[in-house]
MARLOVEX-58347 format. One record per residue (C-alpha): x, y, z. Coordinates in Angstrom, 1 decimal, padded with zeros to 4 digits. Each point is the difference from the previous one (the first is absolute). Layout:
BEGIN
@xx: X&yy: Y&zz: Z $
...
This chain:
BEGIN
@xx: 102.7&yy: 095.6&zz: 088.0 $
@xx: -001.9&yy: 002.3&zz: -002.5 $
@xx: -001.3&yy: 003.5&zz: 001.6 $
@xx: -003.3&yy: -000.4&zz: -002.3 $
@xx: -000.7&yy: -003.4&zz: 002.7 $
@xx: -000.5&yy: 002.5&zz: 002.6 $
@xx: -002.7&yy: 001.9&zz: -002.0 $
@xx: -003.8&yy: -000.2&zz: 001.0 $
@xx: -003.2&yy: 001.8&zz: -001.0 $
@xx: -001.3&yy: 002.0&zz: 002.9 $
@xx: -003.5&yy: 001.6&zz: -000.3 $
@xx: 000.3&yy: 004.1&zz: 001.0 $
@xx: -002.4&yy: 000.2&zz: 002.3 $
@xx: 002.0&yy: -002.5&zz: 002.1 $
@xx: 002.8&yy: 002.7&zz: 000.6 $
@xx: -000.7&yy: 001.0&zz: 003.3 $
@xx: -000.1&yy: 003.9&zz: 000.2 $
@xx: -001.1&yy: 000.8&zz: 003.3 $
@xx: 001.3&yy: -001.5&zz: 003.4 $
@xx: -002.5&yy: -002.2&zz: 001.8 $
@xx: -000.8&yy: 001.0&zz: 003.6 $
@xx: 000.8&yy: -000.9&zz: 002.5 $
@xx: 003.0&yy: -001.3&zz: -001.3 $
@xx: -000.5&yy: -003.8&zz: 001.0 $
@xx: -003.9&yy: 000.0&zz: -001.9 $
@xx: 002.4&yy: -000.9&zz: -003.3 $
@xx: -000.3&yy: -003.6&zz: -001.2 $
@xx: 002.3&yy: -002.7&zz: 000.6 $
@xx: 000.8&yy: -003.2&zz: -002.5 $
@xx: 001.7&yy: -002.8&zz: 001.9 $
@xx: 001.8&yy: -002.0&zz: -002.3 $
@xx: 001.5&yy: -003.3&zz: 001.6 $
@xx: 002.9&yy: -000.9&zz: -001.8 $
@xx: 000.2&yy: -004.0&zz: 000.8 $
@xx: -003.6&yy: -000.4&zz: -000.8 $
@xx: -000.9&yy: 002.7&zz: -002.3 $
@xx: -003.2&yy: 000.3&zz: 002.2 $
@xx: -000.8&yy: 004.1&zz: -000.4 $
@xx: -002.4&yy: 001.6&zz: 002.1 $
@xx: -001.7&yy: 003.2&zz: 000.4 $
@xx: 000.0&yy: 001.8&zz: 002.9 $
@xx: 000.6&yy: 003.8&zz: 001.5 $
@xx: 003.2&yy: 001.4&zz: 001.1 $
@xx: -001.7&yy: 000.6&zz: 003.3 $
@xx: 000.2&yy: -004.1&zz: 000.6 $
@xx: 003.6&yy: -000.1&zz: -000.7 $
@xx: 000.8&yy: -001.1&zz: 003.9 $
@xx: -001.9&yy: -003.4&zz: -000.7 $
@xx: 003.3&yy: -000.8&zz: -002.2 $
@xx: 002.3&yy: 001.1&zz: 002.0 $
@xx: 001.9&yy: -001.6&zz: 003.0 $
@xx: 001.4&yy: 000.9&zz: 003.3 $
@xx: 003.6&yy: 000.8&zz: -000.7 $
@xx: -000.3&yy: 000.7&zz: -003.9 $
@xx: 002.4&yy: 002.4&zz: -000.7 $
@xx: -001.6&yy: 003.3&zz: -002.1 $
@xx: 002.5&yy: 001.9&zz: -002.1 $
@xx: -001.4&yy: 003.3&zz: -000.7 $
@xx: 001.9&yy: 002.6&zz: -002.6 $
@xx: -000.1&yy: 003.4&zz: 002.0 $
@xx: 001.0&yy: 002.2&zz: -002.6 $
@xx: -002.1&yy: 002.8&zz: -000.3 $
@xx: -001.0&yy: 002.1&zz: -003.2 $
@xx: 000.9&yy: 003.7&zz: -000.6 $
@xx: -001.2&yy: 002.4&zz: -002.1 $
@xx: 002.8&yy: -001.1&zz: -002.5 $
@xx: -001.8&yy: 001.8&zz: -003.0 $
@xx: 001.0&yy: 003.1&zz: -000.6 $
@xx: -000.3&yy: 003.0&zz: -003.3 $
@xx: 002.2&yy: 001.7&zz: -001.5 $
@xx: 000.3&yy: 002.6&zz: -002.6 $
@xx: 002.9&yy: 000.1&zz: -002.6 $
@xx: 002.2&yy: 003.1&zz: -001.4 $
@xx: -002.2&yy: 000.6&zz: -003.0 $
@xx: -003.4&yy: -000.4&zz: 002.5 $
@xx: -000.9&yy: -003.1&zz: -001.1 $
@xx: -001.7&yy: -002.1&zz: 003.4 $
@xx: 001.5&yy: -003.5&zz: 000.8 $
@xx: -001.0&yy: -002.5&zz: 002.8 $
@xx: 002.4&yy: -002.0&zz: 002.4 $
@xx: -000.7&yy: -003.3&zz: 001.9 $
@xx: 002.9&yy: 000.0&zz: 002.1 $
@xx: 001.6&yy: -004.0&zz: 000.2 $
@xx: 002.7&yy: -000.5&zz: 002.1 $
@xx: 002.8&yy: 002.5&zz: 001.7 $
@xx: 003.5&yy: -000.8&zz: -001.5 $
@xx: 001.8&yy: 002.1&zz: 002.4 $
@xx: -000.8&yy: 002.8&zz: 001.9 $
@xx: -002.8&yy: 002.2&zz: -002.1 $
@xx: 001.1&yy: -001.7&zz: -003.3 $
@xx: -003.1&yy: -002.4&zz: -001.2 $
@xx: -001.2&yy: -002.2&zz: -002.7 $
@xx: -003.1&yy: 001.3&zz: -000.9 $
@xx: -002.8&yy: -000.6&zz: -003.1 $
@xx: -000.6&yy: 003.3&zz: -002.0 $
@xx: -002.4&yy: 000.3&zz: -001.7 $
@xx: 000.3&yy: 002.9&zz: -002.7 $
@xx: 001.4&yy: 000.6&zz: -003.5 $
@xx: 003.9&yy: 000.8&zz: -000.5 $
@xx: 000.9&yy: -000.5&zz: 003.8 $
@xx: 004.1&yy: -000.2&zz: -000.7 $
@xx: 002.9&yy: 000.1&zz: 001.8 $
@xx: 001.5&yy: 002.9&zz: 001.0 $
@xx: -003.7&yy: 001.5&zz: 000.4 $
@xx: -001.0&yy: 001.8&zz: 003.1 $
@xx: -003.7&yy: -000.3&zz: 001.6 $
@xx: -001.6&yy: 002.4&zz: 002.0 $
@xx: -002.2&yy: -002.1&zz: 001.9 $
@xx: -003.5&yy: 001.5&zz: 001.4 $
@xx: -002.5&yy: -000.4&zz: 002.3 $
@xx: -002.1&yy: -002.5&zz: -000.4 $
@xx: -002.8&yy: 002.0&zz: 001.7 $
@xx: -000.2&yy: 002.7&zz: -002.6 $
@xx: 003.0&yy: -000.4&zz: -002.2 $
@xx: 001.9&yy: 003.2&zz: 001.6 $
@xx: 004.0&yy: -000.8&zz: -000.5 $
@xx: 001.0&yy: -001.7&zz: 003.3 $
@xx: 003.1&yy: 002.1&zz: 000.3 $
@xx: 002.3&yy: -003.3&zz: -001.3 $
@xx: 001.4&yy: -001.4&zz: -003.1 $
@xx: 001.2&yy: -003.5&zz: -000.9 $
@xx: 002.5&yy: -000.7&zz: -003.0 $
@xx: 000.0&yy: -003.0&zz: -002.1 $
@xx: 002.8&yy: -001.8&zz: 000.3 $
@xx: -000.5&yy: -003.2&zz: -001.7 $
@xx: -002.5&yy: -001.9&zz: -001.9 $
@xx: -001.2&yy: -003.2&zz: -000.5 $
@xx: -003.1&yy: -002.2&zz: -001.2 $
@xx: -003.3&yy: 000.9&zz: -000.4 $
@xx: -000.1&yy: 003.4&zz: 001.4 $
@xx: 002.2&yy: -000.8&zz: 002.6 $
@xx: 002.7&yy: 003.0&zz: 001.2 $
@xx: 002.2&yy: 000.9&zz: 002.6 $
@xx: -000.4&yy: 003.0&zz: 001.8 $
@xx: 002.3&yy: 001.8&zz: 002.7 $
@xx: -002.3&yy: 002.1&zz: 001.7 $
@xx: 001.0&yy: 003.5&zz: 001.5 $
@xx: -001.5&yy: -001.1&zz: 003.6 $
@xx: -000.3&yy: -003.3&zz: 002.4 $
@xx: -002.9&yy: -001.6&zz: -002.3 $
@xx: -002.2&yy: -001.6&zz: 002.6 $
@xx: -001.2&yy: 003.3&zz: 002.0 $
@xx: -000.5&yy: 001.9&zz: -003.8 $
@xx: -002.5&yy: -003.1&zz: -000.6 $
@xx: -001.8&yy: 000.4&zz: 003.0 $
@xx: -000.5&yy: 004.1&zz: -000.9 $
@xx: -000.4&yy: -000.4&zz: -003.9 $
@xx: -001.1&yy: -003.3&zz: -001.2 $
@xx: -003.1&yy: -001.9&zz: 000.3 $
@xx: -000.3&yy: -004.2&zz: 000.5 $
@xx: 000.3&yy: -002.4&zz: -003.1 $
@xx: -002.7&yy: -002.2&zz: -001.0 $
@xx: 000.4&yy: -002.6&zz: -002.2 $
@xx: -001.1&yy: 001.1&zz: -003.4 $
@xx: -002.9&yy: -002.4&zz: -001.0 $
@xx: -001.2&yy: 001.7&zz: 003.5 $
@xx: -002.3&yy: 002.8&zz: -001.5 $
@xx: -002.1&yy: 001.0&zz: 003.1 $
@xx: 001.5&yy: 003.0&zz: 002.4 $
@xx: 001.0&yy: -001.3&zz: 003.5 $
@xx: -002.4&yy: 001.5&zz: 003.0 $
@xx: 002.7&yy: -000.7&zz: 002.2 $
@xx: 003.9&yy: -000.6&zz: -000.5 $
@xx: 000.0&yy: -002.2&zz: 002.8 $
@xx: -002.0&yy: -002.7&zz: -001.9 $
@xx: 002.9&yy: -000.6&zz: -002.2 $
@xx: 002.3&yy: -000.9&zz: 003.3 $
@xx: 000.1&yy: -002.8&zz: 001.9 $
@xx: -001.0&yy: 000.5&zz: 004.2 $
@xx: 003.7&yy: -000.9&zz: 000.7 $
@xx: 002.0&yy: 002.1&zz: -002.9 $
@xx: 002.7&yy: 001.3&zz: 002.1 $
@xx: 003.1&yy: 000.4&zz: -002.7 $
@xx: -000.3&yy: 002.6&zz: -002.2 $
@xx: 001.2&yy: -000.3&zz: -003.7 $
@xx: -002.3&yy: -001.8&zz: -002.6 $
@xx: -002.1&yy: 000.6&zz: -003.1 $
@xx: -002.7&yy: -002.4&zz: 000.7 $
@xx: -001.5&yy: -001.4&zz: 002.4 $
@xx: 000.9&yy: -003.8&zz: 001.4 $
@xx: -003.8&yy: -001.0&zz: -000.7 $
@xx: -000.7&yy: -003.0&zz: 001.9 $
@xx: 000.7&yy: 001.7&zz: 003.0 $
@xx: -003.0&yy: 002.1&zz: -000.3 $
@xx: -002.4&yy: -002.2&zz: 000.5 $
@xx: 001.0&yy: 000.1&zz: 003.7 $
@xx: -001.4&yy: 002.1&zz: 002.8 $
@xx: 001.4&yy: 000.8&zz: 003.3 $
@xx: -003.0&yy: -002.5&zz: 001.4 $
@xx: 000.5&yy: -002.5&zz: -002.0 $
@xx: 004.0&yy: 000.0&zz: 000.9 $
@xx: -001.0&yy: 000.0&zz: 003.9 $
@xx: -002.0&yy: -003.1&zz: -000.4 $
@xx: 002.7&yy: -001.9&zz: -001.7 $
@xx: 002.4&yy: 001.3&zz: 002.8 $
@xx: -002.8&yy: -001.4&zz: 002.6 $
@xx: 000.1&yy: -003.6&zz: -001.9 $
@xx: 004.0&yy: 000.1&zz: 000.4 $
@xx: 000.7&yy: 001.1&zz: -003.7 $
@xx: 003.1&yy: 001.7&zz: -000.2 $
@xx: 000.9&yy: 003.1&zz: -002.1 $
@xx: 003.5&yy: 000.8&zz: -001.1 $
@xx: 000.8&yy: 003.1&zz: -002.9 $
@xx: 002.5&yy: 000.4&zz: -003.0 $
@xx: 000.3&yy: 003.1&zz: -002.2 $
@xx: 000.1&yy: -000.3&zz: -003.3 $
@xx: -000.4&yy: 003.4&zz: -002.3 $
@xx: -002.2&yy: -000.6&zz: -003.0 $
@xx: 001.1&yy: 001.5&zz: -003.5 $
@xx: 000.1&yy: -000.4&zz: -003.7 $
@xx: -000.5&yy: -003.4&zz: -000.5 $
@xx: -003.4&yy: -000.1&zz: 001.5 $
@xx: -001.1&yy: 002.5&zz: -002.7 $
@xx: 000.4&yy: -002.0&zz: -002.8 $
@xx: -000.5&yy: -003.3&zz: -001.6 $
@xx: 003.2&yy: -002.5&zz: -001.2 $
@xx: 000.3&yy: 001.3&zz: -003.9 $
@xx: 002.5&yy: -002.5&zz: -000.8 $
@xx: -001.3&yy: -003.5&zz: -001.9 $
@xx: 001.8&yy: -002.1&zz: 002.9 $
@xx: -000.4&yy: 000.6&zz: 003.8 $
@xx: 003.5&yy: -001.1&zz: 000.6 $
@xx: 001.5&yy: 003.2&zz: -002.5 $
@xx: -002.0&yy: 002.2&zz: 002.9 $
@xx: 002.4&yy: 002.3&zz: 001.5 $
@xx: -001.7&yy: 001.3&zz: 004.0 $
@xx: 001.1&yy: 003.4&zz: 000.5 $
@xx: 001.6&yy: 000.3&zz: 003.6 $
@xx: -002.0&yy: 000.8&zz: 002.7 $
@xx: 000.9&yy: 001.0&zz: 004.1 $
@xx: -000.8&yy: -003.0&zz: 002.6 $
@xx: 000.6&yy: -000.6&zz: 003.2 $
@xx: -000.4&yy: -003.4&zz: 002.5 $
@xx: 001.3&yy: 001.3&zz: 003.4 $
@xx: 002.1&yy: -002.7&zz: 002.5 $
@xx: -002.4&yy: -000.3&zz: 002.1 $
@xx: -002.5&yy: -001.0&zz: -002.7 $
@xx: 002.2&yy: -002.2&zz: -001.4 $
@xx: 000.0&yy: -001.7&zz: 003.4 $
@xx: -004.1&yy: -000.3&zz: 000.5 $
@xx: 000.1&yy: -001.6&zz: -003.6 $
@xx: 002.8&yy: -002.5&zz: 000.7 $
@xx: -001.9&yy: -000.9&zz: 003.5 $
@xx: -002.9&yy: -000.6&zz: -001.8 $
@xx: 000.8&yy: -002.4&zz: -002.9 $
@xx: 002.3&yy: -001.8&zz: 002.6 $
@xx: -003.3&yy: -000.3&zz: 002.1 $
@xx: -001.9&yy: -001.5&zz: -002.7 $
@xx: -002.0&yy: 003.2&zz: -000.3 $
@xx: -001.2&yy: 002.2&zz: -003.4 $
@xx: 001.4&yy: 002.6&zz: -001.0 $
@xx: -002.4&yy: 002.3&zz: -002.0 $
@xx: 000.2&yy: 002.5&zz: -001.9 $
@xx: -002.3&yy: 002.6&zz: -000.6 $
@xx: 000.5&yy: 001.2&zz: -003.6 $
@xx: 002.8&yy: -000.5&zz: -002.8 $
@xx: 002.4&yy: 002.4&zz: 001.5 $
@xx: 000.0&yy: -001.8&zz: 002.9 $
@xx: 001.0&yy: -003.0&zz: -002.0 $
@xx: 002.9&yy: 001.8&zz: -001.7 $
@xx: 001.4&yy: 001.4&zz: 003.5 $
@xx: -000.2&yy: -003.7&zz: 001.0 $
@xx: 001.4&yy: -001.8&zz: -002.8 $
@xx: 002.7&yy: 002.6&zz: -000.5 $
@xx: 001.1&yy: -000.6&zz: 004.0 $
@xx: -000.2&yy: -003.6&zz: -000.6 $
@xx: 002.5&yy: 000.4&zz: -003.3 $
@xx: 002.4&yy: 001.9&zz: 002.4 $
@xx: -000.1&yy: -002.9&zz: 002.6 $
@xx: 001.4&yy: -002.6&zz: -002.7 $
@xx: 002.7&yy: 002.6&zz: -001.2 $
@xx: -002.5&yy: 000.6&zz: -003.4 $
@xx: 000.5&yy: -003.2&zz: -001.4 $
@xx: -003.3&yy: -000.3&zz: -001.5 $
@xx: 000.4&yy: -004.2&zz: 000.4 $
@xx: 001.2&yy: -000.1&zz: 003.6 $
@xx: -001.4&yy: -001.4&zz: 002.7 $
@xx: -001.5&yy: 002.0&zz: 002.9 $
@xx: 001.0&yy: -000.3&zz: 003.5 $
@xx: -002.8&yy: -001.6&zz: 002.3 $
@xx: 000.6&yy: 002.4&zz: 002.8 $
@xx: 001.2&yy: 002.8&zz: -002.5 $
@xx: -002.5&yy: 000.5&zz: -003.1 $
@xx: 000.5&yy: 003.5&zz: -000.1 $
@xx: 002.7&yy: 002.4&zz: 001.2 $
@xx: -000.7&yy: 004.0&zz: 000.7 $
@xx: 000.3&yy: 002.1&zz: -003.2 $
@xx: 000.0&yy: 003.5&zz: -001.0 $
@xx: 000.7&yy: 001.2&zz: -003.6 $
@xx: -001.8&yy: -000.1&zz: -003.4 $
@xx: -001.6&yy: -003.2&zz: -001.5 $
@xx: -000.4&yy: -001.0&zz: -003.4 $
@xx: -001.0&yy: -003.3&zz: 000.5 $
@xx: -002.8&yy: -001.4&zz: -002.7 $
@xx: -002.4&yy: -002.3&zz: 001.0 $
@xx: -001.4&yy: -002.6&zz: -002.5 $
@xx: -001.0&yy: -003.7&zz: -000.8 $
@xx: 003.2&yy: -001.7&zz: 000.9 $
@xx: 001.0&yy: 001.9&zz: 003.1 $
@xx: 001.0&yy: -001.8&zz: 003.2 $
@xx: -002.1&yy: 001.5&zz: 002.9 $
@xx: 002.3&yy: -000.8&zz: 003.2 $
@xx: -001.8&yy: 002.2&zz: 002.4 $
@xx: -003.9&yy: 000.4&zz: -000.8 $
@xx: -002.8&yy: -002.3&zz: 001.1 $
@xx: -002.9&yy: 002.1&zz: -000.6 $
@xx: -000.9&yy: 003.1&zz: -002.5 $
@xx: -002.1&yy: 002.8&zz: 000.5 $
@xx: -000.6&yy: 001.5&zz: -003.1 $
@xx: -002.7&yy: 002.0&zz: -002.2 $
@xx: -001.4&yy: -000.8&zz: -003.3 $
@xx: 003.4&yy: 001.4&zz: -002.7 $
@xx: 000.3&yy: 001.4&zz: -003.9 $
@xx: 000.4&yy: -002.0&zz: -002.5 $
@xx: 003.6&yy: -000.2&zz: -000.7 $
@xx: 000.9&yy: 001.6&zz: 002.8 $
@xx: 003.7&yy: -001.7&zz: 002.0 $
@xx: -002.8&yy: 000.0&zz: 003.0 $
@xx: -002.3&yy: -002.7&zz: -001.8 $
@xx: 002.9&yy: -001.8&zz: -000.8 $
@xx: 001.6&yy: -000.3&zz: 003.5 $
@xx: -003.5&yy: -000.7&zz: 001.4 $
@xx: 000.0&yy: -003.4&zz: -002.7 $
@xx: 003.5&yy: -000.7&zz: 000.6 $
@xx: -001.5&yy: -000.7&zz: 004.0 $
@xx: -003.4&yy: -001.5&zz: -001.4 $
@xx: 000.8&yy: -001.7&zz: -003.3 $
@xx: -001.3&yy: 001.5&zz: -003.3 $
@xx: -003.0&yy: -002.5&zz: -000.3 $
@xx: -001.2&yy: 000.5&zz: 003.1 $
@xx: 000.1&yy: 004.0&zz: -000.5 $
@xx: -001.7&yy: 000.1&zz: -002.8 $
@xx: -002.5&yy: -002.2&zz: 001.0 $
@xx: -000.5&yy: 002.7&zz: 003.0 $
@xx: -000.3&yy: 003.1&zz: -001.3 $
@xx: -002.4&yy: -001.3&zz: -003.1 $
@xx: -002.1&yy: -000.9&zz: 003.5 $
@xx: 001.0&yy: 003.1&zz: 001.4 $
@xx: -001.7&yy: 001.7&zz: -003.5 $
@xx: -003.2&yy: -002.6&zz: 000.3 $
@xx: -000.7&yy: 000.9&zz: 003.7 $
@xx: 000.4&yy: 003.6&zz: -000.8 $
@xx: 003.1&yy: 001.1&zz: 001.7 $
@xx: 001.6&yy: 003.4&zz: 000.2 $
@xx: 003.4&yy: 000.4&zz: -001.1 $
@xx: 003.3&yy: 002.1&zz: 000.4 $
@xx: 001.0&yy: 002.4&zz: 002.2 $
@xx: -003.8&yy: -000.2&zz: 001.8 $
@xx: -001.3&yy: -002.7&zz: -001.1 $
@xx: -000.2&yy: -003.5&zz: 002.5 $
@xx: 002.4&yy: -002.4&zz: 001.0 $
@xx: 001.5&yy: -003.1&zz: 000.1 $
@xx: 001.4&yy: -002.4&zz: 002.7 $
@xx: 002.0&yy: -002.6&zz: -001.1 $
@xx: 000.8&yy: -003.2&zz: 002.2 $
């Protein structure tokens, strides 16, 4: 398929700047895929469409302050969105900066006040687009917590009152650039009553990097390349998941990464054989490692029922996984309803529950 299909005109005003509170006031499109019936509704009323025994997969990765600054030999001031570890305090990492080669040596700052932090990081290799690998001179995670400050997505141009608006209530797992956005639409009260209607919850990790940054430049979605990123399905979630579809019950997920984490599990479970069959009692087997797996038109969902998702970029791989599920017809029909009714979009904007 051509990447300019996945293209769509979206007013400015709809990009949602601000988070809504409380969380669950944001909007909610129900898009039925057998009928095409959509409806509009609140995230607050998402227990009317769910059952007892639906199975919730939630991503509980949680966002650090993965951007960091640096100043060069000569003086010159360079920014850093850390990406993903590669081993111990060597990372891939965006830098953003003129002349940034390898061999070079940062000396990162504060982000408070841009006082030298007291550590350096050398480039040690380079790759698309401003991206770079750096081997820090200390564990990475605690110098992040002391010296950088959280990412927002960059068509986000409002400061963020409060850091904890760009996590979810569950984020547990330290170790991603962005946020896993469908996830925040849920409050710890609105998680109690689905518990109280017999809802289950289960969590996956996966750590959000590069590709979520940026749209698919190449003319056909199938020459995409994902970059890698860290995921994990533990046994015993593997376990409630298989339970579930053998029951007849859905498993949901709540947001894109979740479907990745799924669908990657599920791939495992038929040895990777993208034309396999699944197992009945075995869709998806535990899994821990990195996942490049691209989602678009054509792919074989073996362990979704149900998506969870926000409102995506144009050209993004998430709008393209979310019409792989829905069917590109459909889609487009919803979100040029979505930019009738007035929706808000991205990282803040409303959501969408798709049966």
């Amino acid at each position: 398929m051509k990447t300019v299909e996945f293209d769509y005109e979206l007013p400015p005003e709809l990009i949602a700047q601000t988070p809504l509170e409380p969380r669950d006031a944001s909007r909610l499109m129900v898009l039925d895929r057998r009928s095409g019936e959509i409806t509009h509704r609140h995230f607050c009323d998402l227990p009317e469409y769910l059952r007892p025994d639906d199975l919730l997969i939630h991503n509980e990765s949680r966002v650090f302050p993965a951007r960091l600054f640096a100043r060069k030999p000569t003086g010159g001031k360079v920014e850093i969105l850390l990406l993903r570890q590669r081993t111990g305090d060597t990372w891939e990492a965006l830098v953003k900066g003129k002349r940034v080669q390898v061999g070079m040596r940062l000396i990162l700052l504060d982000g408070s006040d841009d006082e030298p932090a007291g550590v350096e990081a050398e480039v040690t290799g380079a790759g698309e687009r401003g991206m770079r690998v750096l081997a820090f001179g200390q564990p990475v995670l605690p110098l992040a917590e002391r010296a950088g400050v959280t990412p927002l997505p960059p068509y986000i141009h409002t400061p963020l009152a409060d850091a904890e608006r760009y996590q979810t209530v569950y984020a547990r797992v330290q170790g991603s650039a962005a946020a896993p956005t469908a996830g925040l639409h849920f409050t710890p009260e609105l998680l109690h009553r689905l518990r109280d209607l017999g809802v289950q919850s289960a969590f996956v990790t996966l750590h959000i990097g590069l590709d979520t940054f940026r749209p698919v430049s190449e003319e056909r979605i199938e020459d995409h390349r994902m970059h890698t990123e860290f995921c994990s399905l533990k046994p015993e979630v593997a376990q409630e998941v298989n339970q579930a579809r053998l029951r007849g019950d859905r498993v949901i997920a709540v947001g894109t990464t979740a479907v990745r984490v799924l669908e990657t599990a599920a791939l495992a479970a038929v040895g990777g054989q993208a034309g396999a069959e699944s197992c009945p009692w075995r869709s998806v087997v535990a899994y821990e490692g990195n996942t490049d797996l691209f989602i678009h038109p054509g792919f074989r969902f073996r362990a979704l029922d149900v998506l969870i998702t926000n409102f995506h970029l144009p050209r993004s791989t998430l709008l393209m996984l979310v019409s792989a599920f829905v069917g590109k017809d459909l889609l487009d029909r919803a979100y040029a309803e979505a930019i009738r009714e007035r929706y808000r979009f991205y990282s803040f904007g409303d959501a969408m529950l798709i049966l």
